[in-house]
TIMI-351851 format. One line per field, with one value per residue (C-alpha): x, y, z. Coordinates in steps of 0.02 Angstrom, whole numbers, plus 50000, padded with zeros to 5 digits. Example, Ala and Ser with C-alpha at 12.3 -4.5 7.8 and 13.67 -1.06 7.14 Angstrom:
2
px = c(50615;50684) .
py = c(49775;49947) .
pz = c(50390;50357) .
***
This chain:
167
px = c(51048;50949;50769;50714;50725;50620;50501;50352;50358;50402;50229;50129;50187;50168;49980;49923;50007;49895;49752;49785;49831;49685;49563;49638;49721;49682;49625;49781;49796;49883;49952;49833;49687;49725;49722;49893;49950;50072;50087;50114;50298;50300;50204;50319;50452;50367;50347;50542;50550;50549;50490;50630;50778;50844;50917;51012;50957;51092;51052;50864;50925;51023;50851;50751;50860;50882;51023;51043;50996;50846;50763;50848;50680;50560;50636;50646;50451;50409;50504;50413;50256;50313;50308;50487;50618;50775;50926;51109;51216;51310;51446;51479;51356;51372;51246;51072;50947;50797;50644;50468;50351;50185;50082;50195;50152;49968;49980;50066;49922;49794;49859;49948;49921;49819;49660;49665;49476;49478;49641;49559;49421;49526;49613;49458;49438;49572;49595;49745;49844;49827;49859;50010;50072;50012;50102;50268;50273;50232;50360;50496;50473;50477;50659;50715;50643;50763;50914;50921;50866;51002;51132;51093;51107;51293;51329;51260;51355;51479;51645;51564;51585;51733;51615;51565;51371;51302;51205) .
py = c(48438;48275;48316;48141;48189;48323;48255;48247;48425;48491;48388;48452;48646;48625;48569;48681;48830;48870;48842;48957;49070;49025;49091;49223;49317;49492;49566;49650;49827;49987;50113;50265;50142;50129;50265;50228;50244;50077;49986;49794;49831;49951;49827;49710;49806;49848;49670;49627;49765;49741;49859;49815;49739;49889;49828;49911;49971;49855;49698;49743;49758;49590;49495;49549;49514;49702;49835;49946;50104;50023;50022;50213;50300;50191;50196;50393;50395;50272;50362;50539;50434;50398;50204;50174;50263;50281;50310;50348;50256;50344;50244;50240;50405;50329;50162;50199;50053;50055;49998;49988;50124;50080;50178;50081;49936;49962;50025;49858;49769;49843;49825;49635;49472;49383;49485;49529;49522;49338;49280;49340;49229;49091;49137;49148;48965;48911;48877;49002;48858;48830;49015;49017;48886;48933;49106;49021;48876;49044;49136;48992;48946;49141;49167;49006;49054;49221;49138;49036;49168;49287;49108;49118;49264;49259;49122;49209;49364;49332;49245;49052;49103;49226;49365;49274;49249;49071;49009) .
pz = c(49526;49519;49501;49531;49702;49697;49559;49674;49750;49589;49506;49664;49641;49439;49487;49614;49562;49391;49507;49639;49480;49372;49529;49595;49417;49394;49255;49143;49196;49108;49206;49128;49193;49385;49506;49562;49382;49393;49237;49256;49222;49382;49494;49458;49498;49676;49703;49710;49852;50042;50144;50263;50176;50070;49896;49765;49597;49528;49613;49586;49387;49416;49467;49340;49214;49148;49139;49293;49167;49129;49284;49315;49245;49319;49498;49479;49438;49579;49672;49642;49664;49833;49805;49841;49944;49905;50022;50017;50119;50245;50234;50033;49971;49781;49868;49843;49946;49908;50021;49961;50052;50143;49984;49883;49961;49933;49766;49737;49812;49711;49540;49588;49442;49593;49644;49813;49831;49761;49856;50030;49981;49959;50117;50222;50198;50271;50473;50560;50554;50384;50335;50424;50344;50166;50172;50234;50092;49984;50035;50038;49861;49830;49920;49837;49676;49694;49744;49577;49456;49560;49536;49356;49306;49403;49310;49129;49170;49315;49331;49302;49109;49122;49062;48924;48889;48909;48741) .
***
């Protein structure tokens, strides 16, 4: 890919990103220290769920750059926790989706890197127009942001190397 072309948007994000970061960052949590007992690890976890697109432990284990069996424990417990659901498929019962549960999706909220009592600050200052368009550039570089670490880690793992691992 030729950066060149993109040098300016990449410049722009690489400037205003620390300072949206830098205003709005959270303290570091633990998971003994919140009431919703989510560690950093587990929030992040929440955070790659949708509510509405169900996704598989493996592919879930895929973008995060883990082993399926890693996750295993800490779906079970967010599971029990009621912060994720997970489903069989009816048409293949050995497919498990999982979706991210309104309490999960609060739970997330509340122990997220970006304060949500700062960021709606933030927010606040900006016009409807504005917002809108905010939370779409957001969540663009977001989906784009998946689709290369998900290309990556096809091409570490996947048939680009013929199984090999890329050094």
């Amino acid at each position: 890919m030729k950066t060149e072309r993109y040098l300016n948007a990449v410049v722009e994000i690489q400037r205003c990103y620390p300072q949206i970061y830098l205003a709005c960052h959270a303290k570091h949590i633990r998971a003994s220290s919140t009431p919703h007992r989510l560690s950093a690890k587990d929030s992040s976890l929440l955070v790659h769920l949708s509510p509405t697109e169900p996704q598989t432990p493996g592919d879930l284990a895929a973008h995060m750059g883990v082993g399926a069996s890693t996750l295993s424990a800490a779906i079970r417990r967010l599971a029990a926790l009621g912060y994720l659901r997970r489903e069989k498929n009816a048409q293949d019962r050995r497919v498990v989706a999982l979706t991210l549960t309104e309490h999960g999706s609060r739970a997330m909220s509340a122990t997220s890197v970006l304060d949500g009592t700062r960021l709606a600050a933030v927010v606040a200052l900006l016009t409807a127009e504005e917002r809108k368009r905010a939370v779409e550039g957001i969540r663009l570089l977001a989906e784009a942001s998946c689709r290369v670490a998900l290309r990556s880690k096809v091409q570490t793992h996947g048939k680009g190397t013929q199984g090999k691992r890329k050094r």
